[in-house]
VEXDREN-2710 file (C-alpha; in Angstrom, 1 decimal):
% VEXDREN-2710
k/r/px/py/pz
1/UNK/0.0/0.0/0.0
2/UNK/1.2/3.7/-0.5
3/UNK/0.0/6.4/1.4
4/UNK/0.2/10.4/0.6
5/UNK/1.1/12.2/4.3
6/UNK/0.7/16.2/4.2
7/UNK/1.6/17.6/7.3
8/UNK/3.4/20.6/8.2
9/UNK/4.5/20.1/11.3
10/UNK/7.7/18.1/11.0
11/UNK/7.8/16.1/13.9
12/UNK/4.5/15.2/13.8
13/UNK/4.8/14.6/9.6
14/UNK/8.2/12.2/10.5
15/UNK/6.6/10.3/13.7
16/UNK/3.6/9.4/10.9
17/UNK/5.6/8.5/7.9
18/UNK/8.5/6.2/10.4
19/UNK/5.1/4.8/12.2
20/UNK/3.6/3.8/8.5
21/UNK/7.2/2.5/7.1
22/UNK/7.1/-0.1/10.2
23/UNK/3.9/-1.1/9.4
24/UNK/5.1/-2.1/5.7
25/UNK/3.6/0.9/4.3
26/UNK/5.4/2.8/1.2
27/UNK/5.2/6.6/2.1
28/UNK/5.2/10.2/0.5
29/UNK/5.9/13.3/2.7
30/UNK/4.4/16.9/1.6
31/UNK/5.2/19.6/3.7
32/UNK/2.5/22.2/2.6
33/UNK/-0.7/21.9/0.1
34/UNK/0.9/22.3/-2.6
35/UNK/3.4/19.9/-2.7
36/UNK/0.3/17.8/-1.4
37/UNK/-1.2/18.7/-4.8
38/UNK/2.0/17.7/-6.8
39/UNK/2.3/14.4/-5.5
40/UNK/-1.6/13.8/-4.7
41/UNK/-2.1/14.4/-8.7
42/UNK/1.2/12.9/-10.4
43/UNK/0.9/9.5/-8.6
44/UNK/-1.1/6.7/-7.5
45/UNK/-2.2/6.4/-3.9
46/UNK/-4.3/3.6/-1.9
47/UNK/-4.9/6.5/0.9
48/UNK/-4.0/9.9/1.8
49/UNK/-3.4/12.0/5.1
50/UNK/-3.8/15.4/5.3
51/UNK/-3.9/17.8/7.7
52/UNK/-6.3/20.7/7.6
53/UNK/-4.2/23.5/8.8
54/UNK/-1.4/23.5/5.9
55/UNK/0.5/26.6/4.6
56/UNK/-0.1/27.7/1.5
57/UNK/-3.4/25.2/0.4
58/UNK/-5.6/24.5/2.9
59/UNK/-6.2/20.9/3.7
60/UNK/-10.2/21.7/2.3
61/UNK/-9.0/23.5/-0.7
62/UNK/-6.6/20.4/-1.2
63/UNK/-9.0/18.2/-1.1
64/UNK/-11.2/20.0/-2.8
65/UNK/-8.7/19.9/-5.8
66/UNK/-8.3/16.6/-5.5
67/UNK/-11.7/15.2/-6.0
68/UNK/-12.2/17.9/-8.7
69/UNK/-9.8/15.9/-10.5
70/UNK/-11.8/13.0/-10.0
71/UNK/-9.0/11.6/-7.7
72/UNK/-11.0/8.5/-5.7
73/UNK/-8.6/7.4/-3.5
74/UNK/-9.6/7.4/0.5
75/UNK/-8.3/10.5/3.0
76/UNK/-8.3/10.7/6.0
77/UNK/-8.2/14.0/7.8
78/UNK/-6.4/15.4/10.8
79/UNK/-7.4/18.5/12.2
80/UNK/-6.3/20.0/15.7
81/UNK/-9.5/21.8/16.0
82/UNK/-12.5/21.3/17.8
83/UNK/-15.1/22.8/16.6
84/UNK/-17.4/20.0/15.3
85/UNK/-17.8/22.7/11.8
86/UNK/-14.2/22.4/10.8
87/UNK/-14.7/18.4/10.8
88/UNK/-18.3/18.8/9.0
89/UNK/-16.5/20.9/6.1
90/UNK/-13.3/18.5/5.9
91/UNK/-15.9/15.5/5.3
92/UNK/-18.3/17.7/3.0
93/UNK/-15.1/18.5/0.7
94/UNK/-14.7/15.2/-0.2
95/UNK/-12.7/13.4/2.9
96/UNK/-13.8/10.2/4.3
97/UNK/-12.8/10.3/7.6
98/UNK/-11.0/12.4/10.6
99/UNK/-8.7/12.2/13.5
100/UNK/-8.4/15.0/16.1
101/UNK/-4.8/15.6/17.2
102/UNK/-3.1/14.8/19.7
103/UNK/-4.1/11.1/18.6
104/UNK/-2.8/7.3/19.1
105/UNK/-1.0/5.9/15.9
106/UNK/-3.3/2.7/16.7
107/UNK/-6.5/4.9/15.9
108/UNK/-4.8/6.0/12.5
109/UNK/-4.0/2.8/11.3
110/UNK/-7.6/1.3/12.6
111/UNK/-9.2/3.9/10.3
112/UNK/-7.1/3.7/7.5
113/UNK/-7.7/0.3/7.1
114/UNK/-11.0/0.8/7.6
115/UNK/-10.9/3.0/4.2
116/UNK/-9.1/1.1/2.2
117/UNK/-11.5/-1.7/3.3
118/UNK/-14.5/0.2/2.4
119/UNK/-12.4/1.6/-0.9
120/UNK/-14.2/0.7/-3.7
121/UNK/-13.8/3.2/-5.9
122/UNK/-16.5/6.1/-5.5
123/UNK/-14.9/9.2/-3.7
124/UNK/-18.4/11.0/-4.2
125/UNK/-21.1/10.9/-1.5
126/UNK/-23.6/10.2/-4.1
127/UNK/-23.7/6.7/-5.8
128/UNK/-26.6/6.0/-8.2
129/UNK/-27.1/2.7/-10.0
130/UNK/-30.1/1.9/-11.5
131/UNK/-31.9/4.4/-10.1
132/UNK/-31.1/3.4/-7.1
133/UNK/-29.2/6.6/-5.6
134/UNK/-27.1/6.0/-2.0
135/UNK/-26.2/9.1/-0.5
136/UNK/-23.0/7.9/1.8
137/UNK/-22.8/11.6/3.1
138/UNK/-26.4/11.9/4.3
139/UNK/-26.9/8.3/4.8
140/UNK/-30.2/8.7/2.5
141/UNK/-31.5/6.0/-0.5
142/UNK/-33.9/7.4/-3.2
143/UNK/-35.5/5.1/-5.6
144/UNK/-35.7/7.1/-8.8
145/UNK/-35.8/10.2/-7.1
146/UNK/-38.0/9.2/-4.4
147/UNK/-37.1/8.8/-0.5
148/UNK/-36.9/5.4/0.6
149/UNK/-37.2/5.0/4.6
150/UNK/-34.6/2.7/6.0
151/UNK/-33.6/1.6/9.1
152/UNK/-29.9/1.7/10.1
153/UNK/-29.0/-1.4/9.6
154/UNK/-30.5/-1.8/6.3
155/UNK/-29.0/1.3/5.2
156/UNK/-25.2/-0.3/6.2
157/UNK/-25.9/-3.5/4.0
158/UNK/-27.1/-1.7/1.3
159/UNK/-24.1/0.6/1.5
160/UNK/-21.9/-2.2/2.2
161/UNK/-22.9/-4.3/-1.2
162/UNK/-23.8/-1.4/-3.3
163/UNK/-20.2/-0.1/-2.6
164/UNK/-19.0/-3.7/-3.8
165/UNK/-20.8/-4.1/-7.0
166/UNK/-20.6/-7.5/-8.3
167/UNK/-18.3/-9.0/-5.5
168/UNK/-20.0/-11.9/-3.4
169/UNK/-20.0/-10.6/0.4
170/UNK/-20.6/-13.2/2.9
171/UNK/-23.2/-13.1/5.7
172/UNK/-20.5/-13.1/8.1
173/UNK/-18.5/-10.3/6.4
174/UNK/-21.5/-8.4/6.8
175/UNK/-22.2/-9.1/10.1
176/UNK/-18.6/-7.5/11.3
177/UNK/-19.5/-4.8/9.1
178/UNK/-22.5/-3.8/10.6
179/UNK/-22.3/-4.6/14.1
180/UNK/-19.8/-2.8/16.6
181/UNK/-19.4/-6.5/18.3
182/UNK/-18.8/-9.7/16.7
183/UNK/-22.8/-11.0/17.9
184/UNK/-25.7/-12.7/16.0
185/UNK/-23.2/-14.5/13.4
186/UNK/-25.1/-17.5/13.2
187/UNK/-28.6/-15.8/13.1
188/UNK/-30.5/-14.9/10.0
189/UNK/-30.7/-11.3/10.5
190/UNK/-28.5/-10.4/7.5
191/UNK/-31.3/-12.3/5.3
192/UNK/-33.5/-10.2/7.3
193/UNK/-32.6/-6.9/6.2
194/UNK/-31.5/-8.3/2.7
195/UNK/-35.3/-9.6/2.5
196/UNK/-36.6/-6.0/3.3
197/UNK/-34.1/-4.1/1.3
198/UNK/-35.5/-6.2/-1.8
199/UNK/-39.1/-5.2/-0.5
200/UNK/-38.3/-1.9/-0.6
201/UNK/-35.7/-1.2/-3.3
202/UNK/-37.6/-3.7/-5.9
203/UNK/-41.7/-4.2/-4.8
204/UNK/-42.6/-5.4/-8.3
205/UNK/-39.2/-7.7/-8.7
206/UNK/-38.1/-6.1/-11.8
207/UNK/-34.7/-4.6/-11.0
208/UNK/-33.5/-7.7/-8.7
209/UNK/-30.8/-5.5/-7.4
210/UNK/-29.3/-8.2/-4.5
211/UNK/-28.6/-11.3/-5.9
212/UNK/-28.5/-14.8/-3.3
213/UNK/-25.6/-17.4/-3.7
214/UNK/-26.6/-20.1/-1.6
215/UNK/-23.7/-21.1/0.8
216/UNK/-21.2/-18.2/-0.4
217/UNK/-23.6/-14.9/0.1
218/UNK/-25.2/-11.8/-1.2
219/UNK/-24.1/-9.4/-4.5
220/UNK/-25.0/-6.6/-5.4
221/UNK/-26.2/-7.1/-9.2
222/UNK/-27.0/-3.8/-10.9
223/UNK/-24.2/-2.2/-13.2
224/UNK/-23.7/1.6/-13.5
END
């Protein structure tokens, strides 16, 4: 994996890049936005790290530049602030995540791997496919332009599969994805909410948008 790390702070930027070189990780170091930009656009990046107080390009307008580009990869934020706006308009510019400094290296590399877990190519908060439209920012579904009501948990396997189209997710992949503890594996409450997605997403059966495979699990069928 390589990761993009723009930080200013040189301490902070070395203690980051030395803590992702142990963990196996190829690393880039930017010291302001615009060398962020440089390397951000010129090469290929599982992830990037950038801070939101950087001379010369904000971390927003960075990121910002980036996704204009239609640059998809995951970033995560980190942002000494605390005001709860700064994060809102780091996420709304196109980031995927946020860490508050001071913070543990252990919480980094959880959420990193978290996005390149969830990576699957869609940077924007909107995803539509067949007229099916997930809103990852608001956590909203339409159905050709119409609001469909779902319940958390539904939302998070639709999200999870629609995110992953055409790769077979098990039940129990699913089930660490959606619960915060490792409970109900062996239940059927994943064909449960898969049962009243279909319901919902497809009443008359027509667009058959989750697809069953007995014994391996679920697929999200529709193309873009």
């Amino acid at each position: 994996m390589r990761i993009l790390v723009v930080e200013d702070e040189q301490h902070l930027r070395e203690q980051i890049g030395n803590a992702l070189q142990k963990k196996g990780y190829s690393v880039d170091l930017a010291v302001d936005g615009e060398e962020g930009r440089y390397y951000g656009t010129e090469f290929e990046y599982d992830v990037a790290i950038i801070d939101l107080g950087l001379p010369k390009l904000s971390g927003i307008d960075l990121i910002r530049a980036l996704r204009q580009q239609d640059i998809n990869y995951p970033i995560l934020i980190l942002t000494a602030r605390g005001h709860w706006q700064d994060k809102v308009d780091g996420l709304e510019s196109g980031a995927d995540d946020y860490v508050v400094k001071p913070f543990e290296m252990e919480e980094v590399f959880a959420r990193l791997n978290a996005l390149i877990r969830r990576s699957a190519g869609h940077a924007k908060p909107v995803v539509t496919v067949g007229g099916i439209a997930l809103d990852t920012a608001a956590q909203k579904v339409s159905l050709n332009g119409t609001a469909v009501e779902l319940t958390s948990f539904e939302y998070k396997v639709l999200e999870y599969l629609m995110l992953r189209p055409g790769e077979v997710v098990s039940k129990t992949v699913l089930t660490e994805h959606i619960y915060a503890q490792d409970f109900d594996r062996d239940s059927n409450t994943i064909e449960v909410f898969v049962g009243r997605l279909r319901k919902k997403l497809d009443p008359d059966n027509a667009l058959k948008p989750i697809e069953t495979l007995r014994g391996r699990g679920y697929r999200f069928a529709l193309e873009s």
